[in-house]
Chimera marker file (.cmm) of the C-alpha trace (Angstrom):
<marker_set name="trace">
<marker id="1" x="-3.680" y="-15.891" z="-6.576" r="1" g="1" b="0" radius="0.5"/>
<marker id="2" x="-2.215" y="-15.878" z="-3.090" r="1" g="1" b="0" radius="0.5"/>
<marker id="3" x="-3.834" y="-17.309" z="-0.087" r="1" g="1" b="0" radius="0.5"/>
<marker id="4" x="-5.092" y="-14.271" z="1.848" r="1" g="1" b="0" radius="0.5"/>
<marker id="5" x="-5.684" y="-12.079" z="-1.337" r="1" g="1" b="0" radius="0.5"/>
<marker id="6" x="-9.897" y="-11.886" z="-2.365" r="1" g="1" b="0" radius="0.5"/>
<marker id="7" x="-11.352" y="-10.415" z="-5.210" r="1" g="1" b="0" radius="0.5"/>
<marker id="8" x="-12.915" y="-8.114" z="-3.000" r="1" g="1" b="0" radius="0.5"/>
<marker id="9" x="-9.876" y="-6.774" z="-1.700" r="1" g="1" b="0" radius="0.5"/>
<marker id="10" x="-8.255" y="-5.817" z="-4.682" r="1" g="1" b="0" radius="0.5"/>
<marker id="11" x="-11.123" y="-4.696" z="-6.036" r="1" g="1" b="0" radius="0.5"/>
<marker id="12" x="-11.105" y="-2.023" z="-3.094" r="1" g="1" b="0" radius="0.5"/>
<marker id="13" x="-7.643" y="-1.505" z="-3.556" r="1" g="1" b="0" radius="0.5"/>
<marker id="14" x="-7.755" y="-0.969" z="-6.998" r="1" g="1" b="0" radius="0.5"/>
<marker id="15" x="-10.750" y="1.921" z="-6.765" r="1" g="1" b="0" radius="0.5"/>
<marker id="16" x="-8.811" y="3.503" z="-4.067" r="1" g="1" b="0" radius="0.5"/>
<marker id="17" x="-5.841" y="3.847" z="-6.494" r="1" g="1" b="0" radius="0.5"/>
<marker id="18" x="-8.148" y="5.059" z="-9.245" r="1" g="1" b="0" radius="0.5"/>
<marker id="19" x="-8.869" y="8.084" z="-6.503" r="1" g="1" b="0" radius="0.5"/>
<marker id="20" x="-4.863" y="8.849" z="-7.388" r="1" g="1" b="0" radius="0.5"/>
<marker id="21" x="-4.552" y="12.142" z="-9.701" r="1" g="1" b="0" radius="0.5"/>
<marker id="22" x="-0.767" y="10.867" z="-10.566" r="1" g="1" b="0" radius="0.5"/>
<marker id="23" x="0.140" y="8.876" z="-13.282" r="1" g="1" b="0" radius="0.5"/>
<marker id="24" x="1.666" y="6.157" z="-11.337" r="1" g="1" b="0" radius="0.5"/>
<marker id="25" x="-2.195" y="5.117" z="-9.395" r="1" g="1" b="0" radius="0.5"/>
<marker id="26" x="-0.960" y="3.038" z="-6.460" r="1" g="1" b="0" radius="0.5"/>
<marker id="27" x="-3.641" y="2.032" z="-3.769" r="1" g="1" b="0" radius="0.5"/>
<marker id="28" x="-3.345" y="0.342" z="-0.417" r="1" g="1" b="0" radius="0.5"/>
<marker id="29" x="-5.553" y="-1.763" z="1.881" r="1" g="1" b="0" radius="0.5"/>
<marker id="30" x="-3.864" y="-2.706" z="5.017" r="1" g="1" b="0" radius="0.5"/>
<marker id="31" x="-6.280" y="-5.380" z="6.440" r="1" g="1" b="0" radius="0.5"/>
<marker id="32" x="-6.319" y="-8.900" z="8.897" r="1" g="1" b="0" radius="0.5"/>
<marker id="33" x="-7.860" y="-11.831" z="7.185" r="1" g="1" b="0" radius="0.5"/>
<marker id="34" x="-11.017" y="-10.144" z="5.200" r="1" g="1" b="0" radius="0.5"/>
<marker id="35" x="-11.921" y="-6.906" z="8.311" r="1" g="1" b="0" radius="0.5"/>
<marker id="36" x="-10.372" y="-3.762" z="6.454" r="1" g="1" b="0" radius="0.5"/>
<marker id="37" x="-8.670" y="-1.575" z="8.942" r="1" g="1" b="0" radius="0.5"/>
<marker id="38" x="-7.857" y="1.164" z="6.714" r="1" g="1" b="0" radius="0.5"/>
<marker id="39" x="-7.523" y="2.812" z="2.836" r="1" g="1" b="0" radius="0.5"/>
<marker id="40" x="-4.845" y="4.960" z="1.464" r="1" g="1" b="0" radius="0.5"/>
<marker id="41" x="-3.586" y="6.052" z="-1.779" r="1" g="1" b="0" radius="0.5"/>
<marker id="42" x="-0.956" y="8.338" z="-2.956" r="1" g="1" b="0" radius="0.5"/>
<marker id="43" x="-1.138" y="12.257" z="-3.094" r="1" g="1" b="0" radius="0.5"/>
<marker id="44" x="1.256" y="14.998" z="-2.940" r="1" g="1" b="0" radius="0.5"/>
<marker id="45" x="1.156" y="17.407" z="0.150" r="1" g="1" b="0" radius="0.5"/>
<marker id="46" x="2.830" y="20.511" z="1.063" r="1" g="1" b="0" radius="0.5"/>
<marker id="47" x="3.909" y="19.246" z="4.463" r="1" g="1" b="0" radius="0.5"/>
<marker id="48" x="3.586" y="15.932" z="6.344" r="1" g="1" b="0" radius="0.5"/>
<marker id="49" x="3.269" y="16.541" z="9.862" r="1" g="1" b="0" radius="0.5"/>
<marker id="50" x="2.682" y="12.546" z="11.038" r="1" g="1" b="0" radius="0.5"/>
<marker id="51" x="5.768" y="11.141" z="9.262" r="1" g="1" b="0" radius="0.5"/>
<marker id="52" x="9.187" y="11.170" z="10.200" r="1" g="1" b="0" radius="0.5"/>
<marker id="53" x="11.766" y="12.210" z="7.723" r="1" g="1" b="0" radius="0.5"/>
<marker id="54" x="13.572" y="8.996" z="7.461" r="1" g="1" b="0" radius="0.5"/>
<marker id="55" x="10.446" y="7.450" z="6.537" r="1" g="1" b="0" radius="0.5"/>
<marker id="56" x="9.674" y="9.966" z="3.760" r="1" g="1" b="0" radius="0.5"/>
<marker id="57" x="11.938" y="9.703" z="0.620" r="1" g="1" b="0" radius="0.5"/>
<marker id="58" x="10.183" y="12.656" z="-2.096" r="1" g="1" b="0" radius="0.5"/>
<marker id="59" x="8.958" y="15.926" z="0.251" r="1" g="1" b="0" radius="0.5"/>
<marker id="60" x="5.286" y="16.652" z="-0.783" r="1" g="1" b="0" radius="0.5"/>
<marker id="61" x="4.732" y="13.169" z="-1.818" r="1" g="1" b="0" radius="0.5"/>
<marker id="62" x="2.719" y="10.634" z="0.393" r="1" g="1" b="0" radius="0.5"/>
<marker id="63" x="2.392" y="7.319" z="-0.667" r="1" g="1" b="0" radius="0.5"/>
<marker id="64" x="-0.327" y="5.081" z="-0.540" r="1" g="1" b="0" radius="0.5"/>
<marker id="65" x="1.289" y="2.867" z="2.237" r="1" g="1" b="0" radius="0.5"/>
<marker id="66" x="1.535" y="5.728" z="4.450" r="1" g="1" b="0" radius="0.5"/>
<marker id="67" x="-1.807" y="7.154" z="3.859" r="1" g="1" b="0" radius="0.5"/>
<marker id="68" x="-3.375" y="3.983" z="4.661" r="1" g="1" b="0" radius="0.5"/>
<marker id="69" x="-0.871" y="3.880" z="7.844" r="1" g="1" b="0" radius="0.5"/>
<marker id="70" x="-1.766" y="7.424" z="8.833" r="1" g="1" b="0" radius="0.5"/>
<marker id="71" x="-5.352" y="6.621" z="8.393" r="1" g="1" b="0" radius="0.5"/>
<marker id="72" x="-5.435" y="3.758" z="10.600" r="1" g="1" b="0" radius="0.5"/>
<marker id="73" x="-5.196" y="5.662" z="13.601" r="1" g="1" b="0" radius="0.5"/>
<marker id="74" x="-4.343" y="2.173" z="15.822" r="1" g="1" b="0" radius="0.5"/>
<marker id="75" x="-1.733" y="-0.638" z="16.440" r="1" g="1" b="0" radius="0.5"/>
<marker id="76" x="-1.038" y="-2.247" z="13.063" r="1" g="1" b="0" radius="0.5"/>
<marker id="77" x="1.384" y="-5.505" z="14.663" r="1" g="1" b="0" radius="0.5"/>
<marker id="78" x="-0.085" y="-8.539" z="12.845" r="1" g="1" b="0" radius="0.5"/>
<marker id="79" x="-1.567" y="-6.524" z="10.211" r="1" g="1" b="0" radius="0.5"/>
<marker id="80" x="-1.225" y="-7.580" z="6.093" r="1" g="1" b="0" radius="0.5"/>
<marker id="81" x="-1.198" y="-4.826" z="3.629" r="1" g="1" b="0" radius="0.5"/>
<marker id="82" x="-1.951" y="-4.907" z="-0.149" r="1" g="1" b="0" radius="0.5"/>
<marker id="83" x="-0.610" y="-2.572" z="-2.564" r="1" g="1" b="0" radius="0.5"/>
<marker id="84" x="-1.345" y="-2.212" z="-6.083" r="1" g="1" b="0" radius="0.5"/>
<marker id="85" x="-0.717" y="0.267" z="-8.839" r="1" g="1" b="0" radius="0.5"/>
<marker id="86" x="-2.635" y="0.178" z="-11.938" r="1" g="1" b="0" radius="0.5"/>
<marker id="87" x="-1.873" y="2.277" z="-15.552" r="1" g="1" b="0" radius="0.5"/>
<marker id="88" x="-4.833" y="4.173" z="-17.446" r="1" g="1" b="0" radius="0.5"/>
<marker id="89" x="-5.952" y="0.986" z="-18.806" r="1" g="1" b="0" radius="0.5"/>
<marker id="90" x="-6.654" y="-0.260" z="-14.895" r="1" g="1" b="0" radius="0.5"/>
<marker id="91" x="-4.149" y="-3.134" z="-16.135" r="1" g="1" b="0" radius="0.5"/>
<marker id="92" x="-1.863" y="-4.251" z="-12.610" r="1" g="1" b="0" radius="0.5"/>
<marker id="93" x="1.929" y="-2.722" z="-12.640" r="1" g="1" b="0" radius="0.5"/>
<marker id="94" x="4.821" y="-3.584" z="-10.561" r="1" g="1" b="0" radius="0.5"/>
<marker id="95" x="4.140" y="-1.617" z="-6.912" r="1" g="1" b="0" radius="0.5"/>
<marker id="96" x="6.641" y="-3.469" z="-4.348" r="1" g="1" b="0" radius="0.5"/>
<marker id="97" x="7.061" y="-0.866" z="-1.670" r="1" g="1" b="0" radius="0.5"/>
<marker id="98" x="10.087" y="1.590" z="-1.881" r="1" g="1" b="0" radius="0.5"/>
<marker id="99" x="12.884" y="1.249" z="0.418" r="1" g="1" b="0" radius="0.5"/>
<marker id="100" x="11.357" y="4.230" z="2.477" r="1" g="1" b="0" radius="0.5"/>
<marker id="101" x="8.095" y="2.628" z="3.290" r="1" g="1" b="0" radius="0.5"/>
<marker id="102" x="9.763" y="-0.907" z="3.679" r="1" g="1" b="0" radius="0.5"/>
<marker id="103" x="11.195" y="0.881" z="6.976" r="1" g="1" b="0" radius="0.5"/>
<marker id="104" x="7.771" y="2.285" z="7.988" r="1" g="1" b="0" radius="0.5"/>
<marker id="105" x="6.243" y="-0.682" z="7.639" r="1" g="1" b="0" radius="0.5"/>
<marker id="106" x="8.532" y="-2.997" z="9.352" r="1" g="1" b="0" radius="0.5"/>
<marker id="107" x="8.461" y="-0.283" z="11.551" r="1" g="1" b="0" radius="0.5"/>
<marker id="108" x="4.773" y="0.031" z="12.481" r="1" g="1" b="0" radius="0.5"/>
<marker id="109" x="4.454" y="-4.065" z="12.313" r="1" g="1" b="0" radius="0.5"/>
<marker id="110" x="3.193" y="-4.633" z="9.552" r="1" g="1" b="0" radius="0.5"/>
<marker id="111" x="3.316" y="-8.585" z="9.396" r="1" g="1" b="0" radius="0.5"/>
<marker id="112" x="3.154" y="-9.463" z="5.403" r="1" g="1" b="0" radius="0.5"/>
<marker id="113" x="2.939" y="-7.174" z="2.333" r="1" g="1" b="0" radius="0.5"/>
<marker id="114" x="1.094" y="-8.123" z="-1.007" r="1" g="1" b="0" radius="0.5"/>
<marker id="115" x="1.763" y="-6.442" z="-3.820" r="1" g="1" b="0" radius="0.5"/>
<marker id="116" x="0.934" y="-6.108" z="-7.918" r="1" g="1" b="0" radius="0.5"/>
<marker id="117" x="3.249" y="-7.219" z="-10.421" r="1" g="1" b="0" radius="0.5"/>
<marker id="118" x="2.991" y="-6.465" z="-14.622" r="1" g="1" b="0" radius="0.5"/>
<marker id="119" x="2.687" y="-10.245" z="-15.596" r="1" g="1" b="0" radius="0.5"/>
<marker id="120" x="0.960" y="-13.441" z="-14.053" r="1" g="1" b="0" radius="0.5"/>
<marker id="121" x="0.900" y="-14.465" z="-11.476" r="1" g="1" b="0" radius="0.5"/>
<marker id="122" x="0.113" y="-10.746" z="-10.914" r="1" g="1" b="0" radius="0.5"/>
<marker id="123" x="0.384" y="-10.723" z="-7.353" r="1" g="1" b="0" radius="0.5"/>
<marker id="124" x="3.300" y="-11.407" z="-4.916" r="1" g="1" b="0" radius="0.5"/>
<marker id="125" x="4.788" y="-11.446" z="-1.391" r="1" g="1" b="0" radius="0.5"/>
<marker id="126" x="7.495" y="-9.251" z="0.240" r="1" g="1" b="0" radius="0.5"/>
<marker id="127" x="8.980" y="-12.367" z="2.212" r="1" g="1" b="0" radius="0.5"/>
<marker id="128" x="11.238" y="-10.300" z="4.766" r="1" g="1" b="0" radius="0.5"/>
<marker id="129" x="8.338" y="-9.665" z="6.332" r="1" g="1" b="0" radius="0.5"/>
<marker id="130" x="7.483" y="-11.452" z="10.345" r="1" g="1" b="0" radius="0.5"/>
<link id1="1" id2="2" r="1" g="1" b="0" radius="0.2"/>
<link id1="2" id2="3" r="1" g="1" b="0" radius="0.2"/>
<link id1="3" id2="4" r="1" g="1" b="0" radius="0.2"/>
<link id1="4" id2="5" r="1" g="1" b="0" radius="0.2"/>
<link id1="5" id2="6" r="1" g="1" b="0" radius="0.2"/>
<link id1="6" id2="7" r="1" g="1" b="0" radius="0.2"/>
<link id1="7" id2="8" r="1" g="1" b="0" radius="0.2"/>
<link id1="8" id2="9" r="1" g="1" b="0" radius="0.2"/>
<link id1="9" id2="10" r="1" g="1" b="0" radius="0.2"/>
<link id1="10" id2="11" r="1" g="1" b="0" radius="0.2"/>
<link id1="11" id2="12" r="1" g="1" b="0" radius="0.2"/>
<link id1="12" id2="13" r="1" g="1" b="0" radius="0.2"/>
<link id1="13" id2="14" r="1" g="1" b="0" radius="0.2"/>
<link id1="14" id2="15" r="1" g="1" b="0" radius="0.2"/>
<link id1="15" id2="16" r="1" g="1" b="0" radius="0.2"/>
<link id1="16" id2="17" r="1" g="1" b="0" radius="0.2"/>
<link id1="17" id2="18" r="1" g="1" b="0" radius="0.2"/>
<link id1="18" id2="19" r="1" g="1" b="0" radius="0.2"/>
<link id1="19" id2="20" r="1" g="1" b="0" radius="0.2"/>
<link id1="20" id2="21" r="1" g="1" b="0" radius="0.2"/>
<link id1="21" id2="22" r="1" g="1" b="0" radius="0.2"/>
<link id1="22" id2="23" r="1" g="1" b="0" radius="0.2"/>
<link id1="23" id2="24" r="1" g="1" b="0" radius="0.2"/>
<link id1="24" id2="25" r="1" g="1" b="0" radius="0.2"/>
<link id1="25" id2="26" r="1" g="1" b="0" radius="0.2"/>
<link id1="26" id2="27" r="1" g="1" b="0" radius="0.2"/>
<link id1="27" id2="28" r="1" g="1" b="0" radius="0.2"/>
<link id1="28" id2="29" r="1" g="1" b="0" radius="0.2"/>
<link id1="29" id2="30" r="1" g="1" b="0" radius="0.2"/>
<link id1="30" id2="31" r="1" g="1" b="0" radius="0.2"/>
<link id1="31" id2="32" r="1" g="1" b="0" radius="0.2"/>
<link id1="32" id2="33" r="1" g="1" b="0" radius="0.2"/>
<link id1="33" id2="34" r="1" g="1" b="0" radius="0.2"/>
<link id1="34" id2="35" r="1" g="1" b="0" radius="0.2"/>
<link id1="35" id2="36" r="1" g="1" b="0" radius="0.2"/>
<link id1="36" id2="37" r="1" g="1" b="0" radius="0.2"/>
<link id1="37" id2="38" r="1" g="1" b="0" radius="0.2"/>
<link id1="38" id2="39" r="1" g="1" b="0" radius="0.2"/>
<link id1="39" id2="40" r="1" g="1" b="0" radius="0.2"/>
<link id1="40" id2="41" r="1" g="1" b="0" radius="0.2"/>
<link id1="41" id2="42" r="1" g="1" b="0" radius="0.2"/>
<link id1="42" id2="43" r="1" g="1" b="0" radius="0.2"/>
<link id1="43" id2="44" r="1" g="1" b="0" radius="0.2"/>
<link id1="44" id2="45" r="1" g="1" b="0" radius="0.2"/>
<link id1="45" id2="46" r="1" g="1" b="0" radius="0.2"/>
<link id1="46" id2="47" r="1" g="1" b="0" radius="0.2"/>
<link id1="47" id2="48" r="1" g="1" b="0" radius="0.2"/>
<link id1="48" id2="49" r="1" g="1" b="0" radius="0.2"/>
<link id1="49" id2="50" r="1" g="1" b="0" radius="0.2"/>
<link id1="50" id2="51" r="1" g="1" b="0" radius="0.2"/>
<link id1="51" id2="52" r="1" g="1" b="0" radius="0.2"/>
<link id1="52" id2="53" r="1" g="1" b="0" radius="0.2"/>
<link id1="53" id2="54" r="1" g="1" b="0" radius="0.2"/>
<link id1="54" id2="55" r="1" g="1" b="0" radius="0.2"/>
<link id1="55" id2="56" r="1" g="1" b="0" radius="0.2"/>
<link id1="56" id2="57" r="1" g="1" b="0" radius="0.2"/>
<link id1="57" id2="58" r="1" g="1" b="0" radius="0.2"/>
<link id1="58" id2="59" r="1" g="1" b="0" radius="0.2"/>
<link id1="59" id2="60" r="1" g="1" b="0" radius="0.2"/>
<link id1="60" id2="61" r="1" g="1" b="0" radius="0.2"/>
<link id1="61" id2="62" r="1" g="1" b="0" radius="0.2"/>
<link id1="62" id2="63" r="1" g="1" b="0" radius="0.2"/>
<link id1="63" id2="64" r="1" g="1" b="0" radius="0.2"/>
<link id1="64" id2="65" r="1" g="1" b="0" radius="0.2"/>
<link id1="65" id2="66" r="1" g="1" b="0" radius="0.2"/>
<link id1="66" id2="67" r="1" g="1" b="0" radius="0.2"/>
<link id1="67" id2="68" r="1" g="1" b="0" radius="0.2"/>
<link id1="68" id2="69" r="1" g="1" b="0" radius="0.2"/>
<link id1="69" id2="70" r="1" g="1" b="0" radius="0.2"/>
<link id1="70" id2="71" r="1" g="1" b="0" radius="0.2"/>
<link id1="71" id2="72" r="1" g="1" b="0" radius="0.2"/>
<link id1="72" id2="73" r="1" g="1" b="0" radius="0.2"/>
<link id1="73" id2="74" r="1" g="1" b="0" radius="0.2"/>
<link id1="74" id2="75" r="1" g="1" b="0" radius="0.2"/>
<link id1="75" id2="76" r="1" g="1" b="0" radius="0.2"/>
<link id1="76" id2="77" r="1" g="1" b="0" radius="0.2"/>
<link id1="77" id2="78" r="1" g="1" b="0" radius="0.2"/>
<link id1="78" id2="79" r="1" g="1" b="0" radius="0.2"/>
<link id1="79" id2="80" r="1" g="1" b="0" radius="0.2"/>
<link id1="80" id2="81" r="1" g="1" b="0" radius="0.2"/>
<link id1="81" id2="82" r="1" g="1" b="0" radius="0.2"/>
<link id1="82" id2="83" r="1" g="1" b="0" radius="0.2"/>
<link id1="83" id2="84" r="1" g="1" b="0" radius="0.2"/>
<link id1="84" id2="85" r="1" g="1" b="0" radius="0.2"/>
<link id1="85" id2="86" r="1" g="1" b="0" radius="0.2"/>
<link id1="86" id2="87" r="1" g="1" b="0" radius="0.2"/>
<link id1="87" id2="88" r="1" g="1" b="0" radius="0.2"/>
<link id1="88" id2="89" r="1" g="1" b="0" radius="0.2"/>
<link id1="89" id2="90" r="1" g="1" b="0" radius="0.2"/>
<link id1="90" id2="91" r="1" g="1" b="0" radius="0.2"/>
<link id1="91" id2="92" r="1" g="1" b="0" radius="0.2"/>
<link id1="92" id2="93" r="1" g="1" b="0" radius="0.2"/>
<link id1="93" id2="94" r="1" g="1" b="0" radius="0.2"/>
<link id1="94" id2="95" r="1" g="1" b="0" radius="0.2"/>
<link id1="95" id2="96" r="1" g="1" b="0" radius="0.2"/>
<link id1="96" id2="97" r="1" g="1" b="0" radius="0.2"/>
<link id1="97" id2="98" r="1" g="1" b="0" radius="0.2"/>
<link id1="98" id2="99" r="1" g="1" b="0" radius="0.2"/>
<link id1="99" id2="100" r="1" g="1" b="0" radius="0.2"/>
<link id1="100" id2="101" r="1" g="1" b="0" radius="0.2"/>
<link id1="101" id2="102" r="1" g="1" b="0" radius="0.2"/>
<link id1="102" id2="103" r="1" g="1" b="0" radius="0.2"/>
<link id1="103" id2="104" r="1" g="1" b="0" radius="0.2"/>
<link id1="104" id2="105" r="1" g="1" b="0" radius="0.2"/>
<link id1="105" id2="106" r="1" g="1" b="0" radius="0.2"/>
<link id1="106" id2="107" r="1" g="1" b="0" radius="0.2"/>
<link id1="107" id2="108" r="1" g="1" b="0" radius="0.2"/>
<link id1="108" id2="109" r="1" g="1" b="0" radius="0.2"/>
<link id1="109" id2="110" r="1" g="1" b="0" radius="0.2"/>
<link id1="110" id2="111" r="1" g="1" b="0" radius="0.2"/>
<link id1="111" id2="112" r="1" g="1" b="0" radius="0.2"/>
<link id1="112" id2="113" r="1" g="1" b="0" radius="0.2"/>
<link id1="113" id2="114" r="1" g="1" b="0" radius="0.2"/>
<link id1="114" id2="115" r="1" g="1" b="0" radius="0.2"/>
<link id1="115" id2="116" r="1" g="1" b="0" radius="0.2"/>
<link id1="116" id2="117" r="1" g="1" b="0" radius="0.2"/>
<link id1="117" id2="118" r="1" g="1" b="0" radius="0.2"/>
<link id1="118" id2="119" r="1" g="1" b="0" radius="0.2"/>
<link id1="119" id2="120" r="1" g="1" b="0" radius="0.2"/>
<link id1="120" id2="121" r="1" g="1" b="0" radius="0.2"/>
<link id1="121" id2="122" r="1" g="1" b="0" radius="0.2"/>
<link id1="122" id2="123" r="1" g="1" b="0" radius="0.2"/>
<link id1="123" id2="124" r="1" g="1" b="0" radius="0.2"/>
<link id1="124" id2="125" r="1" g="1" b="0" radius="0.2"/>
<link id1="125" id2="126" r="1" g="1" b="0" radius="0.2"/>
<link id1="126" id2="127" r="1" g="1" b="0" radius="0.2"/>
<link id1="127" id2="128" r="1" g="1" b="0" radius="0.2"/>
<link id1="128" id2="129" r="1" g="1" b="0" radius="0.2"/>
<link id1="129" id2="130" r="1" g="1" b="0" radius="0.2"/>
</marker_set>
């Protein structure tokens, strides 16, 4: 398991993405070293007032990352954020961020991003990341 990663965080993470009514359950944490800052998992929406469009790749759609951006309400500079997205079993499934919320999170300062894979070591690192 990676450094900064705690059972309690993706235990958090992993409820919040159970609160998903899509298929593909994908929850987010965005956090500094174990104080939780904020919560976010992915819905769909009619509109999405808070996010610009270059930021937003399916209309209706908000994914976790941005819900638990949105939800911060604060500076997130220096901030890690874990992402996880489980199947009906609660087993972990591939969730690296999409190219749309790789932009809003580079672009809000997000300074590492942790995310599920399908096999061990079940967790990795987004290394473009400052």
């Amino acid at each position: 398991m990676l450094h900064y990663l705690t059972d309690r965080l993706i235990d958090l993470c992993v409820e919040e993405a159970n609160k998903s009514l899509y298929i593909q359950q994908v929850g987010a944490i965005i956090f500094k070293k174990n104080k939780i800052i904020s919560l976010g998992h992915n819905y769909s929406q009619r509109s999405v007032k808070k996010l610009h469009p270059r930021f937003q790749k399916w209309p209706g759609a908000i994914h976790a990352e941005v819900d638990s951006i949105i939800k911060a309400k604060t500076d997130l500079k220096g901030y890690d954020m874990l992402v996880i997205r489980i199947n009906k079993k609660n087993q972990f499934r591939f969730s690296k961020p999409c190219k749309h919320c790789q932009m809003y999170l580079d672009y809000v300062g997000i300074r590492r991003v942790y995310y599920s894979l399908s096999e061990y070591p079940y967790f990795t690192r987004l290394e473009r990341y400052k």
